[in-house]
N, C-alpha and C positions, 0 to 999 in steps of 0.2 A: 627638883621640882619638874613638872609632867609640862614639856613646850609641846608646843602643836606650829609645823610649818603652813600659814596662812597666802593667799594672793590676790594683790586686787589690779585691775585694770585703769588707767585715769588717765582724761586729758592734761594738755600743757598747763593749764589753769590751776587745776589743781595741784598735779607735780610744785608748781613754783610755791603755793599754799604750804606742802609738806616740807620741802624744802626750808620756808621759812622760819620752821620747828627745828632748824636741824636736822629735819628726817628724825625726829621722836614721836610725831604724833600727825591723823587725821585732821581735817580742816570740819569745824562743824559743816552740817548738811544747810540745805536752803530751806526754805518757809514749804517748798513744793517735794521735798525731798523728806518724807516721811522716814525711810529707812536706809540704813548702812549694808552694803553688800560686801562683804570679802567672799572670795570663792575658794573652793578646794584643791585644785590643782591649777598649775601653771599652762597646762594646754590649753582648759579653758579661757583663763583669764589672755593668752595669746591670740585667741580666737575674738574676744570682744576687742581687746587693744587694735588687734589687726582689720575686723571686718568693718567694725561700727565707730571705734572712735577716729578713724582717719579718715572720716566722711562726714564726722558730726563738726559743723562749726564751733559748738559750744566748746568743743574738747580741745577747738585751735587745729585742729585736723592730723594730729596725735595722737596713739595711745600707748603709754608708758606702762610697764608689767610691774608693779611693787608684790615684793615679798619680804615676810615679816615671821618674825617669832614671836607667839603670845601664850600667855598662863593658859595649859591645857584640862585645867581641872576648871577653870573659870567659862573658855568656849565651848567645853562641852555641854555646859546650861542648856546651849541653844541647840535646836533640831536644824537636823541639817534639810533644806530642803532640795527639790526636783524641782528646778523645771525645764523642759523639752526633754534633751535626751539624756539618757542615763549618767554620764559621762559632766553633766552640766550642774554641779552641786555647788548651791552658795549656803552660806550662814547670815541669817537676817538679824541683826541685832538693831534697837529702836535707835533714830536721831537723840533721843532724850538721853540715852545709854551711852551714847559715844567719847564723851567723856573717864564714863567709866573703863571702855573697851581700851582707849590709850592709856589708860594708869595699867594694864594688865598685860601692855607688850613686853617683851622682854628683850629685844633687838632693835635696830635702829631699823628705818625702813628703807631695803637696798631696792633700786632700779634695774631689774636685771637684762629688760631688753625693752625696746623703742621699736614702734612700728611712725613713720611718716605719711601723709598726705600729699594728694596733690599742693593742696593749698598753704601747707605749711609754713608759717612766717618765725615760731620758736616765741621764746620767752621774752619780756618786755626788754631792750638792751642795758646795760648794767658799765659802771663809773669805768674811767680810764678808757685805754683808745679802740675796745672793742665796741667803738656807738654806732656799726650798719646794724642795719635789723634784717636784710637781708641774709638768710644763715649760707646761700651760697658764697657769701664774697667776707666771711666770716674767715674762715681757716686762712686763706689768703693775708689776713690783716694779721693773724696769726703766724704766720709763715715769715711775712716780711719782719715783726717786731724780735724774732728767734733768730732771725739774721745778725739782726742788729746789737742784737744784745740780750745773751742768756738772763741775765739778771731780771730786766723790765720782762721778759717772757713769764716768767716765773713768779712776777710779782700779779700779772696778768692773769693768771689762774688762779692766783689764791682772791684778786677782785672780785672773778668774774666767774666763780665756781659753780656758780648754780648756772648758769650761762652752760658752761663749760661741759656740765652733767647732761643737760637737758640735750645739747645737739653732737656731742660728739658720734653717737650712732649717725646720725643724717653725715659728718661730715667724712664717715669713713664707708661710709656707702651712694654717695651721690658721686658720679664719673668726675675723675679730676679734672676733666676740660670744660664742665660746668661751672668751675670753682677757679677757674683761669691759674691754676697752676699743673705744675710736669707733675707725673708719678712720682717722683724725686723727692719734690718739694712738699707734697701734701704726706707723702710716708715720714719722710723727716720729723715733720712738723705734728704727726699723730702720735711717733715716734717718745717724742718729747712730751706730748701731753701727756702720754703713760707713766714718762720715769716721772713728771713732774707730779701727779697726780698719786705717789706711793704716798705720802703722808697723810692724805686721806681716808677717814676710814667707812668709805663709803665705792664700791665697783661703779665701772665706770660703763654703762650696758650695750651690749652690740645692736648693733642697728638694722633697719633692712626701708626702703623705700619701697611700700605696700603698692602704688600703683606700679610698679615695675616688674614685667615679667618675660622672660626669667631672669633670674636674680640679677643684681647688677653688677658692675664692673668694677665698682669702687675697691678702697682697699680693704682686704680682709681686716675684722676686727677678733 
């Protein structure tokens, strides 16, 4: 069967929405929200993630890159349209359709990269001992509970995994001295979110702090 590689751009809000699916499916649209947008390439959709959702309050001052596989004989229904520059190609498919648009994916929908905001406070906090909602002082709480005890670490992720999804780009791109831990400690502790995070069948997306220029210091992801 004919896939077609699709991409959309979304704030925190939504992320935690799809999330809620499992990452199977779209969060219907709102009352003001006549149409679904995916776009066609991933440059694009980095460009909206990065210029306009880490500026939009509504998006939580985030915007997360999803990419998706969907039945290619089904999206070619729709005209691809323009608008501005050439380069800027989305597919409009109707709020009322969206339904049908999720029965037609054929992949789960991966996060492949995270742009941050000034303002960024991340996803509502979630059960066990990750409850700052501060995403600075987040890996730290993290750091310490990996100390203590690989097991509670590990049970910690499978908690707190949408948590886990949504800030690991901010936490491996924000300087470790904002996060009151050494390089040591915040590598270790990223370290571990990776091996802990293989059973997962979902990537786990690099990050980058959009007001920040040039790039920052944090750790490579």
């Amino acid at each position: 069967m004919k896939q077609r590689t699709l991409f959309r751009p979304v704030g925190v809000r939504e992320l935690e929405l799809i999330l809620d699916s499992d990452a199977r499916r779209f969060p219907a649209r709102l009352p003001e929200q006549p149409i679904f947008y995916p776009v066609l390439t991933c440059e694009y959709a980095e460009q909206i993630a990065r210029d306009w959702n880490t500026r939009d309050p509504r998006s939580g001052f985030a915007g997360f890159v999803t990419e998706f596989e969907v039945n290619g004989e089904y999206i070619d229904r729709f005209e691809t349209k323009v608008v501005g520059a050439r380069q800027h190609q989305e597919i409009w498919v109707p709020a009322t359709e969206l339904p049908e648009f999720n029965s037609q994916l054929r992949s789960r929908i991966r996060t492949a990269e995270a742009f941050y905001g000034r303002g960024y406070k991340g996803p509502e906090p979630l059960p066990l001992i990750v409850r700052v909602a501060e995403p600075r002082a987040q890996l730290k709480v993290l750091s310490q509970t990996l100390e203590y005890s690989g097991f509670d670490f590990l049970c910690e992720l499978s908690a707190n995994w949408k948590l886990i999804l949504a800030n690991y780009g901010f936490w491996a791109a924000c300087p470790v001295d904002q996060q009151g831990l050494s390089t040591e400690e915040a590598g270790r502790t990223l370290a571990a979110i990776v091996q802990g995070w293989r059973q997962k069948d979902l990537p786990l997306p690099t990050g980058q702090l959009a007001f920040q220029s040039p790039p920052t210091t944090g750790i490579p992801v």
